[in-house]
N, C-alpha and C positions, 0 to 999 in steps of 0.2 A: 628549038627547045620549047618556043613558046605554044606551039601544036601540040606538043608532048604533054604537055602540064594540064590544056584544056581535054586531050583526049581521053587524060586519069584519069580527070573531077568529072567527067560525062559518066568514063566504064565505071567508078565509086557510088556517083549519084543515082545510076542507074541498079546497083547493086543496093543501095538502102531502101532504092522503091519497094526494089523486090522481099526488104525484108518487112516494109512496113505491111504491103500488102498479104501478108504471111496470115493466117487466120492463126488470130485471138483468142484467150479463152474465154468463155461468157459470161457481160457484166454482171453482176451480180445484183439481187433485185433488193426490194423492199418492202415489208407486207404488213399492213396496218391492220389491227384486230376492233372493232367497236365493241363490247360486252355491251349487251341490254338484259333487262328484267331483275338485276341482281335486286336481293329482298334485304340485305341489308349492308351495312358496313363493318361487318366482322370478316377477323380472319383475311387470308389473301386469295388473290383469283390466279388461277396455274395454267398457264397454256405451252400446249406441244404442238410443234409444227412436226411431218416428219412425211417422208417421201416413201416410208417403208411400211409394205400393209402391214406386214407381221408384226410390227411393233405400234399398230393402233387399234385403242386410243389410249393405251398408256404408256405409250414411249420406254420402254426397259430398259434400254440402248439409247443412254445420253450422248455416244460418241457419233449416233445416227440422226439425230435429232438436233431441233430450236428448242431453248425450252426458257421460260419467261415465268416468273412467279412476284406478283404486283399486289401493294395495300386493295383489299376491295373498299371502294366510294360508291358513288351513287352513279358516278360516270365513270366507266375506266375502258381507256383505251391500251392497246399493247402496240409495240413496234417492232418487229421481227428486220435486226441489219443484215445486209452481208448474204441472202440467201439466194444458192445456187438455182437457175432456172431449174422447173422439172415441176413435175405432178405430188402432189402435197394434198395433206387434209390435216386439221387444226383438230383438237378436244381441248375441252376447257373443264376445271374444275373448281366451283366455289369451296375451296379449305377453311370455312368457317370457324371452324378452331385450330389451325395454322398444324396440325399435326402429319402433315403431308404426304396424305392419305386420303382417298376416296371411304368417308365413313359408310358402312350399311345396315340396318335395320334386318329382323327376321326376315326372311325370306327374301335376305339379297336386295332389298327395294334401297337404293341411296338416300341417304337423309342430308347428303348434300348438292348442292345443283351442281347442274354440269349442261354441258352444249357442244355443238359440234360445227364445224364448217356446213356453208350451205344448208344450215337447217336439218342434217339427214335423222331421218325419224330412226327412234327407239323402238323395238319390238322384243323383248325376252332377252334384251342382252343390247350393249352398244352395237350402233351401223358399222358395215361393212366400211372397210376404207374406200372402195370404190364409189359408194354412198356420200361420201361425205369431201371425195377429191375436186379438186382444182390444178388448172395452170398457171403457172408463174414464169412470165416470159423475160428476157435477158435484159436487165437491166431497167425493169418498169418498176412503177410503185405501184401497187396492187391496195383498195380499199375493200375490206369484208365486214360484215355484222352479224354477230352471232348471237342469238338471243337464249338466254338461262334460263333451264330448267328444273321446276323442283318435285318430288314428287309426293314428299310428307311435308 
């Protein structure tokens, strides 16, 4: 009997190995934003995280998306929880008068700042997602600095 009892709790024990060793699904990260350059303390600062080019850099699709809207100070950082590893790129928007919306000036020129992941430069229209992506790997904490831009 006493065989019997040890032979269960081996074939059981050996049965949870197998489940623990089962692949998981992937921790999920953490990703800190630094804003630099903001000119003042109005209004709030907008960030979208989003893994989808089509939808940057104004995130359309909040079911696709991180999306974070913070008091603008003289420092602000953001903290993006809970996100799934994968290839991502950030836009930011100073909403200096909280009406949450990207204001523009004739000829399209923004009269509010904005920034993007990795710095990706401006040319006749926001960067390319590709321009502006990054990795976010399984369960890291990820630090970035994106520094505002204004253009009036």
């Amino acid at each position: 009997m006493r065989h019997r009892s040890r032979a269960l709790a081996l074939a059981l024990g050996a049965a949870g190995a197998g489940v623990a060793g089962a692949a998981s699904p992937p921790a999920a990260a953490e990703l800190t934003v630094e804003v630099t350059n903001l000119r003042n303390a109005k209004g709030l600062v907008r960030a979208c995280l989003t893994s989808e080019a089509e939808g940057f850099p104004d995130c359309s699709d909040p079911a696709r998306s991180y999306q974070i809207a913070v008091p603008a100070m003289g420092r602000v950082t953001l903290t993006f929880l809970g996100v799934r590893p994968g290839r991502y790129a950030v836009a930011l928007l100073h909403d200096e008068n909280g009406n949450g919306k990207a204001d523009r000036a004739a000829m399209m020129i923004p009269r509010e700042g904005f920034g993007f992941s990795r710095d990706a430069k401006v040319r006749f229209g926001p960067p390319r997602f590709a321009a502006a992506a990054f990795d976010i790997a399984s369960g890291s904490a990820e630090r970035i600095s994106i520094r505002m831009r204004y253009m009036l």
